[in-house]
KEPA-105816 format. One record per residue (C-alpha): x, y, z; residue in three letters; residue number from 1. Coordinates in Angstrom, 3 decimals, padded with zeros to 6 digits, always signed. Layout:
BEGIN
X:Y:Z:ALA:NUM $
...
***
This chain:
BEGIN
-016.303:-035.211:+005.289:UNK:1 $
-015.605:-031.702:+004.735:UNK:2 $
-017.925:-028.745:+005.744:UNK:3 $
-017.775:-027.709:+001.822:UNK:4 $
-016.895:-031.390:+000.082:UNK:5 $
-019.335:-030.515:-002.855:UNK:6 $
-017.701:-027.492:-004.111:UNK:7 $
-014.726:-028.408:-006.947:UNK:8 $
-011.444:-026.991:-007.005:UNK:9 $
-013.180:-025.182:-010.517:UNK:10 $
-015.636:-023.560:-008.944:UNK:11 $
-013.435:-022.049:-005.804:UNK:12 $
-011.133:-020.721:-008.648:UNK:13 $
-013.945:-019.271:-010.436:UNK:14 $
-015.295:-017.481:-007.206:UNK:15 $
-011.914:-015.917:-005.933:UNK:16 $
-011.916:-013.218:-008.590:UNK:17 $
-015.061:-012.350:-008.246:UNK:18 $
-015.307:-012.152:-004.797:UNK:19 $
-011.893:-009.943:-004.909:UNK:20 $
-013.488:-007.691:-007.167:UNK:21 $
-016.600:-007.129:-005.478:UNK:22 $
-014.905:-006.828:-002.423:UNK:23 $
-012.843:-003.999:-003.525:UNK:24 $
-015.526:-001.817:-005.167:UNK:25 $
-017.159:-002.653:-001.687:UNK:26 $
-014.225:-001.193:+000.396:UNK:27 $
-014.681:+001.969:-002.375:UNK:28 $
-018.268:+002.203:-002.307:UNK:29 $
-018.126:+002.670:+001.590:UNK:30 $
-015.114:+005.058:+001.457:UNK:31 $
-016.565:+007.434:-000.628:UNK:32 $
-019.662:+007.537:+000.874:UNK:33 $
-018.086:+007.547:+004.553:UNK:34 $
-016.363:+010.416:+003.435:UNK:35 $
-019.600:+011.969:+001.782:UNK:36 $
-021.081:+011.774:+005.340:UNK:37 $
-018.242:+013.617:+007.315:UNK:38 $
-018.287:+016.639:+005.297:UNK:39 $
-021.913:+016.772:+005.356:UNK:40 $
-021.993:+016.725:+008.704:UNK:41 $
-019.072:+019.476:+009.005:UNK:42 $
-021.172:+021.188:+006.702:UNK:43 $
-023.943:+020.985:+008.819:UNK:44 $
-021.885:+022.178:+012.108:UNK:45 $
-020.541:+025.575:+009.825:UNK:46 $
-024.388:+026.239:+008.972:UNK:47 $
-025.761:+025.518:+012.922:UNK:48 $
-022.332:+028.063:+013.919:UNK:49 $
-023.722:+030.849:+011.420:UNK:50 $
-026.987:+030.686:+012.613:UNK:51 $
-026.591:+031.108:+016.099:UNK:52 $
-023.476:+034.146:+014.863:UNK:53 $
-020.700:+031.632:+016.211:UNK:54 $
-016.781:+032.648:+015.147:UNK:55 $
-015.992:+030.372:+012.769:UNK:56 $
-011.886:+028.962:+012.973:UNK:57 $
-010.244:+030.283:+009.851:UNK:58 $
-008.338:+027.510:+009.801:UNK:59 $
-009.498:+023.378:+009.814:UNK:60 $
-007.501:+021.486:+011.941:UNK:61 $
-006.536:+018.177:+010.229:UNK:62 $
-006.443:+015.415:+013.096:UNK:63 $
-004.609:+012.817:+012.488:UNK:64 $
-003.087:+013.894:+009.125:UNK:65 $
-000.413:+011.125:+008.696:UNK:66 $
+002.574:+011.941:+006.563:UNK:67 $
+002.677:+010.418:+002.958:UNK:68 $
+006.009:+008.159:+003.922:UNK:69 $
+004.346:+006.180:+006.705:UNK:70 $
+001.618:+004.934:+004.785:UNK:71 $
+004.290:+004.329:+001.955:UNK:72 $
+006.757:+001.924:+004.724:UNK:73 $
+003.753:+000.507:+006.125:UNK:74 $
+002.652:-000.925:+002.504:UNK:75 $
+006.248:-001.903:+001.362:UNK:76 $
+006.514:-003.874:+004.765:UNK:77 $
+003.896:-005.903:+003.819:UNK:78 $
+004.402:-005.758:+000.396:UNK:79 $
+007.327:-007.106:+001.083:UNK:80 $
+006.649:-010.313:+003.285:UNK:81 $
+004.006:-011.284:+000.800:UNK:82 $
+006.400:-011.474:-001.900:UNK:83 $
+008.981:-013.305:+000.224:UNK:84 $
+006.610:-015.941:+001.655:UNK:85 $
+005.833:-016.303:-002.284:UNK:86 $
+009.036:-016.517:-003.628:UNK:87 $
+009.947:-019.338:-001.121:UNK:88 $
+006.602:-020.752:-001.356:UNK:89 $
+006.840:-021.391:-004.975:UNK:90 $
+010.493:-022.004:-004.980:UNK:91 $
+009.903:-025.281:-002.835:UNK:92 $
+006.837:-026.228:-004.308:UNK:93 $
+007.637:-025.548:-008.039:UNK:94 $
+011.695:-024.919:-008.368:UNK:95 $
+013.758:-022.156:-009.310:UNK:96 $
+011.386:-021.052:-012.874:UNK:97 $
+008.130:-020.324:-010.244:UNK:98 $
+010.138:-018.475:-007.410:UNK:99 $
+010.833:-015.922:-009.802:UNK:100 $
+007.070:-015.108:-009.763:UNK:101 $
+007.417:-014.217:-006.166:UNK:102 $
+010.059:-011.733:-007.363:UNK:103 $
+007.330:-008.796:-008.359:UNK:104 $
+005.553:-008.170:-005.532:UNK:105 $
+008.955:-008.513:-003.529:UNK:106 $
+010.478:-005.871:-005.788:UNK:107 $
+007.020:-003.755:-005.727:UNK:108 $
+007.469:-004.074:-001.679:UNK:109 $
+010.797:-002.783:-001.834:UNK:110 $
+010.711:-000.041:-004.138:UNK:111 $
+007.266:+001.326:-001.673:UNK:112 $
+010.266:+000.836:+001.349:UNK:113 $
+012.462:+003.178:-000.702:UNK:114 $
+010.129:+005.493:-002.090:UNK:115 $
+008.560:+005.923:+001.849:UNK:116 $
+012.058:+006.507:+003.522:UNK:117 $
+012.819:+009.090:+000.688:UNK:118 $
+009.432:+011.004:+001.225:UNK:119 $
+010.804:+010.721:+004.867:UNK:120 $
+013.417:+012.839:+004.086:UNK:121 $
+012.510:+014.920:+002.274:UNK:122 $
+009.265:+016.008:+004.892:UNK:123 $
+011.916:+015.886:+007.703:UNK:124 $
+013.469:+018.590:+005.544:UNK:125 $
+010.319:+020.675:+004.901:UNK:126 $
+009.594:+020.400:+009.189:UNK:127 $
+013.193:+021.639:+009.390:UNK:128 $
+012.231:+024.635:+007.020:UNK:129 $
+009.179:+025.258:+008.434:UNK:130 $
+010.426:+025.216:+011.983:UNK:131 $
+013.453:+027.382:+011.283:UNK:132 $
+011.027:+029.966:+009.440:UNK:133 $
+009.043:+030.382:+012.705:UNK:134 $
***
């Protein structure tokens, strides 16, 4: 007997969205106040460095600042194999009309792909700038 044998199909399909939902207002909730937290707490550091007449750096250092493009290729990658596993996932199981379905995100994954390797370029080109300026 399965673990959850009482549960219907129904129900399961009822629950998905909902737990999709309130997962992703979760994954917001925590971001924002995750990100709350850190600049309180550089907030805090700038106050305790005034106080005890500590030079404060003109400039932040960002650590870890990623360029725009790699976040972009990373997304289109998977993107990508989601809507391929669909298309041939529906393809087998319902025939040509339901592979097409698998077609959007595949296209979606793609056009992330070309939209990352052109912001690629075109930040290789602003380093070039930049370093030729110095």
């Amino acid at each position: 007997m399965p673990l959850f044998g009482w549960v219907d199909a129904e129900v399961v399909a009822v629950f998905i969205p909902i737990v999709a939902v309130l997962g992703g207002v979760f994954i917001a909730v925590t971001a924002v106040v995750m990100n709350g937290r850190r600049k309180e707490l550089e907030h805090r550091e700038r106050i305790l460095a005034l106080e005890k007449g500590v030079a404060l750096p003109t400039e932040v250092a960002v650590e870890g600042e990623r360029p725009k493009h790699s976040g972009r290729r990373a997304n289109g990658l998977v993107m990508t194999g989601i809507g391929l596993a669909l298309t041939i996932a529906l393809w087998a199981e319902e025939g040509a009309e339901g592979g097409l379905w698998g077609l959007i995100p595949l296209f979606i994954g793609i056009g992330l792909l070309v939209a990352g390797s052109l912001d690629k370029r075109e930040w290789e080109a602003q380093q070039r700038r930049t370093n030729s300026l110095k």
